[in-house]
Wavefront OBJ file of the C-alpha trace (Angstrom):
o trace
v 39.596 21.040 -16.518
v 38.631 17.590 -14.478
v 36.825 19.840 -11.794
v 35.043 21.565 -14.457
v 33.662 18.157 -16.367
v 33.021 16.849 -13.399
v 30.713 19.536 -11.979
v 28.964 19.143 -15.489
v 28.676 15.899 -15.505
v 27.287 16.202 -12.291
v 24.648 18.902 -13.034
v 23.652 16.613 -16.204
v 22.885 13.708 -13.842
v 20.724 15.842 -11.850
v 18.772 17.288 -14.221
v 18.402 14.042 -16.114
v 17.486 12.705 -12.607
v 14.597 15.554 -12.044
v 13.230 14.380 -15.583
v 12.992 10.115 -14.433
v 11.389 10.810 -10.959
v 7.713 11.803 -10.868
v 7.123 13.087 -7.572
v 3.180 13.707 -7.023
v 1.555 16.115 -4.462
v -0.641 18.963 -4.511
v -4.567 18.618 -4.857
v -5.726 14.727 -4.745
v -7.723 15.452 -7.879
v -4.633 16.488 -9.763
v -3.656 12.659 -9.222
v -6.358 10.818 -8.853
v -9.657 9.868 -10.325
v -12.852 8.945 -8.723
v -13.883 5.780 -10.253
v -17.588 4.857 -9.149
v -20.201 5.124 -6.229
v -21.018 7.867 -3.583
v -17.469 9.280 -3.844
v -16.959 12.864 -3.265
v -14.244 15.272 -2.819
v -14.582 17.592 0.209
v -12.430 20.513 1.288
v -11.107 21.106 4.772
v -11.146 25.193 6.011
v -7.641 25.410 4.655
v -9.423 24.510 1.720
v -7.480 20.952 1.385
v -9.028 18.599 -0.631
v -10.252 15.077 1.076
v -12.025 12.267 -0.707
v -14.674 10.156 1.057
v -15.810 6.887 0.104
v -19.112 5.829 0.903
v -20.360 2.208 0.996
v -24.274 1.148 1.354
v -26.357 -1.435 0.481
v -26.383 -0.600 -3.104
v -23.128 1.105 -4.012
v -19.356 0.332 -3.396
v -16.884 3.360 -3.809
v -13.096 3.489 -5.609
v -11.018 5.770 -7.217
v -7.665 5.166 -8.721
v -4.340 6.780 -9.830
v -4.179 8.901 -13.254
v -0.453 7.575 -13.493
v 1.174 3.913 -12.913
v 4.140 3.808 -12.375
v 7.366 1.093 -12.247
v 8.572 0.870 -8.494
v 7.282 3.504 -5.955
v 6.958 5.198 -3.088
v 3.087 5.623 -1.907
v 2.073 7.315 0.639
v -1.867 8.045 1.762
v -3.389 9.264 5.027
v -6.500 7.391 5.508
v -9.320 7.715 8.702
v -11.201 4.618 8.434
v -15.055 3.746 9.175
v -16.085 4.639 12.723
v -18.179 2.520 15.210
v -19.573 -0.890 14.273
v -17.786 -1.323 10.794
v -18.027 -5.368 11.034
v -18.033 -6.572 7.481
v -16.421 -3.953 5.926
v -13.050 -3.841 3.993
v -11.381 -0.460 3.122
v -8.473 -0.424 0.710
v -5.344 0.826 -0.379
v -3.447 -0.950 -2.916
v -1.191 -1.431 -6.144
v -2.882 -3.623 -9.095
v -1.484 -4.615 -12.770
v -3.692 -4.065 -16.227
v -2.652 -6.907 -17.942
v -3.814 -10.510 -18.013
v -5.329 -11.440 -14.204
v -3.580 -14.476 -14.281
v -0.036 -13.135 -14.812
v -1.355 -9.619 -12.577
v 0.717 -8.653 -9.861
v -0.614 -6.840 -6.718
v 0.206 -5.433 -3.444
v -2.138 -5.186 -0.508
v -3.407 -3.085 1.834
v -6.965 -4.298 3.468
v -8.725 -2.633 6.799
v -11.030 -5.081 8.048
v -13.805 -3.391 10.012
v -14.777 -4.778 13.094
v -17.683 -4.192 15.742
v -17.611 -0.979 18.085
v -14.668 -1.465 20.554
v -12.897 -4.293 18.866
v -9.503 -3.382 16.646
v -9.459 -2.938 12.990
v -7.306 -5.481 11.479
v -4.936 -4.694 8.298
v -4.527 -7.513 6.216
v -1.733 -7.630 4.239
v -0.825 -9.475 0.910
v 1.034 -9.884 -2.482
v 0.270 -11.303 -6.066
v 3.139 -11.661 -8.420
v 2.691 -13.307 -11.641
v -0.960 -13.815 -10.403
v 0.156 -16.045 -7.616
v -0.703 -14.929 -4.100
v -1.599 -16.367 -0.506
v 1.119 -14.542 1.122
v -0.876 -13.110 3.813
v -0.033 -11.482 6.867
v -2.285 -9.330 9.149
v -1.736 -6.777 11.844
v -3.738 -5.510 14.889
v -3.036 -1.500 15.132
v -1.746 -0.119 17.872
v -4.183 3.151 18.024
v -8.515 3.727 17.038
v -7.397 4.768 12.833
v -11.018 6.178 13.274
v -10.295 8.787 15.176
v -8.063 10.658 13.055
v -5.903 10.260 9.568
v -2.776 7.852 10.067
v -0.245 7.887 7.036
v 0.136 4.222 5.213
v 3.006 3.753 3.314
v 3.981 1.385 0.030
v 7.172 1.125 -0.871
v 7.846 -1.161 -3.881
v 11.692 -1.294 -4.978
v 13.574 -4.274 -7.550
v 15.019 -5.084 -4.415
v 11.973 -5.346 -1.720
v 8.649 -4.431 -0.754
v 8.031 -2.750 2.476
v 4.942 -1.522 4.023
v 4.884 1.380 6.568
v 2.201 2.611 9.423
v 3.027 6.202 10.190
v 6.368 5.362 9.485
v 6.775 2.582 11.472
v 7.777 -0.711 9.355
v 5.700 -3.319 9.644
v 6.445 -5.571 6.830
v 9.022 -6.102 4.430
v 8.841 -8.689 1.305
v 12.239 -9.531 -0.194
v 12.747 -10.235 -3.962
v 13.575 -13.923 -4.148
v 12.984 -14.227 -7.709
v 16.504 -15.825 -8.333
v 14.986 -19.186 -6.126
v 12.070 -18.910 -8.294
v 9.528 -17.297 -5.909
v 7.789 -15.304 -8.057
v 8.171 -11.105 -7.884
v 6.892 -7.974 -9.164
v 9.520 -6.567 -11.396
v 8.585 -5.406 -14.738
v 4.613 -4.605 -14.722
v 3.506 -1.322 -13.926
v 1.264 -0.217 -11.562
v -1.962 1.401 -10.593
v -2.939 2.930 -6.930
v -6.236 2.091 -6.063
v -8.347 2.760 -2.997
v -11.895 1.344 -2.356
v -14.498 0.427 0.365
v -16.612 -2.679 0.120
v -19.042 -5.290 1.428
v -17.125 -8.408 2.219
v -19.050 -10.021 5.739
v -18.432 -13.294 4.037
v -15.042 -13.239 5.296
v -14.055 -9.793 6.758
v -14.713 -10.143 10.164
v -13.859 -12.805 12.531
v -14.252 -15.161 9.408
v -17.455 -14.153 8.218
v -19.019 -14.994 11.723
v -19.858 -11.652 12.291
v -22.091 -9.725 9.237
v -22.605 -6.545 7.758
v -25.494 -4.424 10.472
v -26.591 -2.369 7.024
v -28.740 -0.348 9.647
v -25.250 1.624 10.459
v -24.729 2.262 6.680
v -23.762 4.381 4.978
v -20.336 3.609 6.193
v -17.559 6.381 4.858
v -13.696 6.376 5.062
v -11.616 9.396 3.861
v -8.141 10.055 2.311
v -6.095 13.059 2.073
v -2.572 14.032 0.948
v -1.730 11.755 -1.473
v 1.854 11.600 -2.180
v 3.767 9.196 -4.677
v 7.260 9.643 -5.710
v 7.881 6.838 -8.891
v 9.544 6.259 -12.069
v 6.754 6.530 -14.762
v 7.109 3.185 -17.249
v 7.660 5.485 -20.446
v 10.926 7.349 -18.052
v 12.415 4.329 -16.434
v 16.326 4.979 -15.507
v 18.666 4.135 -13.284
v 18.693 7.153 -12.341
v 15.227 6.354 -10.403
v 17.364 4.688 -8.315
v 19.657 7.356 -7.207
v 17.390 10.296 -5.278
v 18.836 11.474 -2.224
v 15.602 12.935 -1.193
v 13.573 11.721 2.096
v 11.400 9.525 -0.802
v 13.972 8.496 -3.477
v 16.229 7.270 -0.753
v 14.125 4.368 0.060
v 15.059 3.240 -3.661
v 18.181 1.739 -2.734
v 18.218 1.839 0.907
v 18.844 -1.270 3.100
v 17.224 -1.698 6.554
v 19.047 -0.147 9.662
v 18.910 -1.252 12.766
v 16.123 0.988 13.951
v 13.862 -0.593 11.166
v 15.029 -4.295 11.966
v 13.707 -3.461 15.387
v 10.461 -2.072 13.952
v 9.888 -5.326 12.631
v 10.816 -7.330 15.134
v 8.310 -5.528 17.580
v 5.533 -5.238 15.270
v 6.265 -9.137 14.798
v 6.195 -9.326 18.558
v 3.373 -7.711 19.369
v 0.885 -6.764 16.602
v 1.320 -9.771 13.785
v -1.847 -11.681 14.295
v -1.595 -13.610 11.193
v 1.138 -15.646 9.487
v 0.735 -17.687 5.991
v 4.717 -19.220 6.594
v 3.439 -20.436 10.238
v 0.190 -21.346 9.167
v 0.679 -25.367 8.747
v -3.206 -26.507 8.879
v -3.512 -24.533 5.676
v -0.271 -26.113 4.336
v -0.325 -29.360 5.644
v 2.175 -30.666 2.172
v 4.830 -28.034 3.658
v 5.330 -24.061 3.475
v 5.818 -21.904 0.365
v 9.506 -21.883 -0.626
v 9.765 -18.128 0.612
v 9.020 -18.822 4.001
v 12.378 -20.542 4.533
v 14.621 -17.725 2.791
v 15.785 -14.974 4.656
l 1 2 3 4 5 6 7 8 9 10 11 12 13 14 15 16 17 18 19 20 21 22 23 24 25 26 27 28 29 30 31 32 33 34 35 36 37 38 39 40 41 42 43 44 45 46 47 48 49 50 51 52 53 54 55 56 57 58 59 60 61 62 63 64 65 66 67 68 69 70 71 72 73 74 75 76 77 78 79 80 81 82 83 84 85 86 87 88 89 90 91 92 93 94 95 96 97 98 99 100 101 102 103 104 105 106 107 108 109 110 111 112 113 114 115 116 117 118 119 120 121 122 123 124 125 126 127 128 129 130 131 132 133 134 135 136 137 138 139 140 141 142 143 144 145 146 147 148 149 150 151 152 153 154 155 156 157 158 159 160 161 162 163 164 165 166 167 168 169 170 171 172 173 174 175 176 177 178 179 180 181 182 183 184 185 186 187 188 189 190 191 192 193 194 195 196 197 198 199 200 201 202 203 204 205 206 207 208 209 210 211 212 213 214 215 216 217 218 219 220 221 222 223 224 225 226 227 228 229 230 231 232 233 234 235 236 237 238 239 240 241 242 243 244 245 246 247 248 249 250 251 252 253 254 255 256 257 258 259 260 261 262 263 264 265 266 267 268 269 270 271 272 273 274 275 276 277 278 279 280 281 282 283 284 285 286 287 288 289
């Protein structure tokens, strides 16, 4: 009789557990929206659906999620702008609807560069519309020649953000020293491409050569596995699948090490090392582990 109610109980828990995860794939325009601008969807000869972003002169280019969701895992393959790019920022990221200055966000910017030079990805967070907690990377391959997965992963317990499955970054919740955290606002995904020479590139020394426009980037296989705000359970929490499992995972050794090269060897940019911006001392994150 014990076997028996546990087995139930068991099944219950899993089919409660296939009703609090939303796991997205499938055609991008089943999940996503095109927003504004020369956006298009294409189709591949498979007859896989791609959407390209175009920016010019005259027009940025965005779409968005249909869903938000309440912690998640995102994952997008993305080929950025090719050739001389300087000026340009293409994005992936996560964005609150509320009030802007309580809005939390998570980052994902390509900074375009001139032909030869690296992209750079820029990295940052807003929680309870407080941010400046930038970090940047240099890749470690051309992301214009071909699609390269980027990866958001945004837990209760930490954020972490992946490059074809490498880890490159991870943000702890330190909300219990009072460093602020996303933890109860829902989120939309969000990609864009924009004009931004004022800053962009090599700080704005280098501008926008408009006679390259139109400048496109493209995204394919969008995949999100989340717990929609109207479903939240801790059951969310509990997926042994290759996504859910990140819920309540902790770092192994072979991510520490991920880290620790990318820290090595592609971190270009550090807002906790950065001491001519805070001259009065660092944010009280930086010294946490």
């Amino acid at each position: 009789m014990g076997q028996a109610r546990a087995r139930l109980l068991a099944s219950l828990a899993a089919f409660y557990l296939f009703l609090a995860i939303s796991i997205v794939t499938g055609d991008i325009t089943n999940d996503l929206d095109i927003l504004w601008g020369n956006s298009k969807v294409i189709y591949d000869s498979t007859g896989k659906q791609t959407i390209s972003l175009t920016l010019d002169r005259w027009t940025t280019s965005a779409f968005r999620s249909k869903s938000t969701y309440l912690f998640s895992r995102i994952d997008m393959d993305i080929k950025l702008v090719a050739g001389n790019s300087a000026g340009t920022v293409t994005t992936l990221y996560m964005i609150t609807e509320g009030l802007w200055q309580f809005h939390d966000e998570i980052d994902l910017e390509f900074l375009g560069n001139t032909t030869g030079e690296p992209y750079t990805l820029h990295t940052n967070l807003y929680a309870r519309g407080k941010g400046a907690r930038e970090k940047r990377y240099k890749l470690w391959f051309d992301p214009t020649e071909d699609f390269h997965t980027y990866t958001i992963v945004w837990t209760e317990r930490n954020i972490l953000i992946l490059v074809d499955d490498k880890l490159i970054r991870q943000i702890k919740n330190k909300l219990m020293y009072g460093v602020p955290y996303p933890n109860y606002q829902p989120m939309r995904v969000y990609g864009s491409i924009w004009n931004a020479d004022d800053w962009a590139t090599q700080g704005g020394r280098v501008k926008t050569d408009w006679s390259q426009a139109p400048f496109t980037a493209y995204f394919r296989n969008y995949r999100a596995i989340a717990c929609p705000p109207q479903q939240s359970s801790p059951l969310c929490g509990q997926s042994s699948s290759s996504y859910g499992n990140w819920f309540n995972q902790e770092l192994d050794e072979t991510r520490k090490q991920q880290l620790q090269e990318v820290d090595a060897n592609y971190k270009i940019y550090d807002y906790c090392t950065d001491s001519n911006r805070f001259k009065n001392g660092f944010p009280k994150e930086c010294a946490l582990k």
